[in-house]
C-alpha positions in Angstrom: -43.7 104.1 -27.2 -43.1 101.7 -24.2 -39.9 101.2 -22.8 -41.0 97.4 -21.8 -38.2 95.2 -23.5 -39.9 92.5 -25.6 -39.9 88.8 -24.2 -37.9 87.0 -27.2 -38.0 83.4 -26.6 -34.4 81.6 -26.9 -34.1 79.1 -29.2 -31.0 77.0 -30.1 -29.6 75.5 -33.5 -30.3 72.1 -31.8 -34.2 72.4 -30.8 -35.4 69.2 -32.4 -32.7 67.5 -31.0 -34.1 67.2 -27.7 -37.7 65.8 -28.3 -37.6 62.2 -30.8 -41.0 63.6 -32.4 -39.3 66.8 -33.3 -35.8 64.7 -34.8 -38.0 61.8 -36.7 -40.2 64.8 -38.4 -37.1 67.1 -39.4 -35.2 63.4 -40.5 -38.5 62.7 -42.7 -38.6 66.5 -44.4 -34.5 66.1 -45.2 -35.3 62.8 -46.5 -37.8 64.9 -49.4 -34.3 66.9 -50.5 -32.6 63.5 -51.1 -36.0 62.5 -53.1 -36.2 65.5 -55.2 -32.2 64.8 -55.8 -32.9 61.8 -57.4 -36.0 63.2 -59.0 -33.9 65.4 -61.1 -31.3 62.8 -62.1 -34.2 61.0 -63.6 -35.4 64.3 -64.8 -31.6 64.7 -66.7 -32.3 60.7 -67.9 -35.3 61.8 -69.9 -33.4 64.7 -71.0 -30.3 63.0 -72.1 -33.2 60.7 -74.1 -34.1 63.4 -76.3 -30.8 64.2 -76.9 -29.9 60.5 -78.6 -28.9 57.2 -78.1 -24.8 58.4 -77.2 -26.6 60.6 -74.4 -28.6 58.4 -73.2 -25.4 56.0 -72.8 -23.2 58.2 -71.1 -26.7 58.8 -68.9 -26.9 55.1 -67.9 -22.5 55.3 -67.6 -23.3 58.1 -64.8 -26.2 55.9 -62.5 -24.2 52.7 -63.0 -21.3 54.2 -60.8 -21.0 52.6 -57.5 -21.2 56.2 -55.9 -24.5 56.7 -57.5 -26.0 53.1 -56.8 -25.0 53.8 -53.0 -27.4 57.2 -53.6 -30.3 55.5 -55.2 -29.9 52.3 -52.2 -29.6 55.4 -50.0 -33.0 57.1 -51.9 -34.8 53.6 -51.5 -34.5 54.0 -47.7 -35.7 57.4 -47.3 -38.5 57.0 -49.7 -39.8 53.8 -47.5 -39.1 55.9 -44.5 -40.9 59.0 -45.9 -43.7 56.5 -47.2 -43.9 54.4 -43.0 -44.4 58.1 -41.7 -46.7 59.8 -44.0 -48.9 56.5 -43.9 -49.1 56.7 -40.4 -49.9 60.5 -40.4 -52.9 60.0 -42.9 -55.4 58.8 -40.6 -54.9 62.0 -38.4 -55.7 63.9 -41.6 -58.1 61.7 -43.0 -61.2 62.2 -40.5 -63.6 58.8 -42.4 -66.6 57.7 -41.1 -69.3 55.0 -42.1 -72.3 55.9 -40.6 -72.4 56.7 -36.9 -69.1 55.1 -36.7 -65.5 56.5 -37.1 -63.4 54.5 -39.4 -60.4 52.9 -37.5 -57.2 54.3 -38.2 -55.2 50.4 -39.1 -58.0 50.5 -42.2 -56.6 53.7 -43.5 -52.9 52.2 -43.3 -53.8 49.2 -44.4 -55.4 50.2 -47.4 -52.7 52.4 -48.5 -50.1 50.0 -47.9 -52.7 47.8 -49.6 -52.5 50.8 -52.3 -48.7 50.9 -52.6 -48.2 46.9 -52.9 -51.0 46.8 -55.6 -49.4 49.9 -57.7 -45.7 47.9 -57.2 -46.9 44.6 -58.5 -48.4 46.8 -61.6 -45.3 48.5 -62.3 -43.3 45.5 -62.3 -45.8 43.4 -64.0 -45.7 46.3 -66.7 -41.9 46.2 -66.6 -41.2 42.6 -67.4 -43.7 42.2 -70.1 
């Protein structure tokens, strides 16, 4: 057994504080717990469905409150900035090439925002028909 005292590296509570990288990537991951949040109020919407038509009512009561349009406005937001970030992280991750040549990375972006605008015409095409 040595009697060496291991080197434990300090490390504060306010770590990603101090580089902007470090602060926009643990703003992005906080902004998921506010996503899954509303996830599971539209998860208790298709419940309260199921459960009948007074359900559903007091359902649509609950997300027509001023506090609660505040959190979905305040969802919207993180969700476009979780979108911005992850878009701009995908080339990195997606390594494309054509032929001898590397793909740039604006394609990638482009095409998924291309992606994104495409799917959100759809769904709002589909919801006013």
């Amino acid at each position: 057994m040595s009697k060496r005292k291991p080197y434990t590296r300090e490390m504060k509570a306010d770590w990603w504080r101090k580089d902007s990288f470090f602060t926009m990537y643990i703003i992005r991951e906080g902004s998921s717990l506010v996503i899954a949040l509303y996830c599971f109020m539209l998860i208790a919407g298709l419940f309260s469905l199921t459960q009948g038509q007074s359900s559903f009512e007091t359902w649509l009561g609950f997300i027509s409150h001023p506090i609660t349009i505040v959190f979905q406005v305040l969802t919207l937001v993180w969700t476009l900035y979780h979108s911005y970030t992850w878009f701009q992280l995908a080339p990195k991750a997606a390594n494309l090439w054509m032929g001898e040549k590397r793909v740039p990375d604006s394609w990638i972006v482009n095409a998924m925002y291309a992606a994104l605008a495409g799917c959100s015409a759809l769904g709002l095409i589909i919801l006013f028909l």
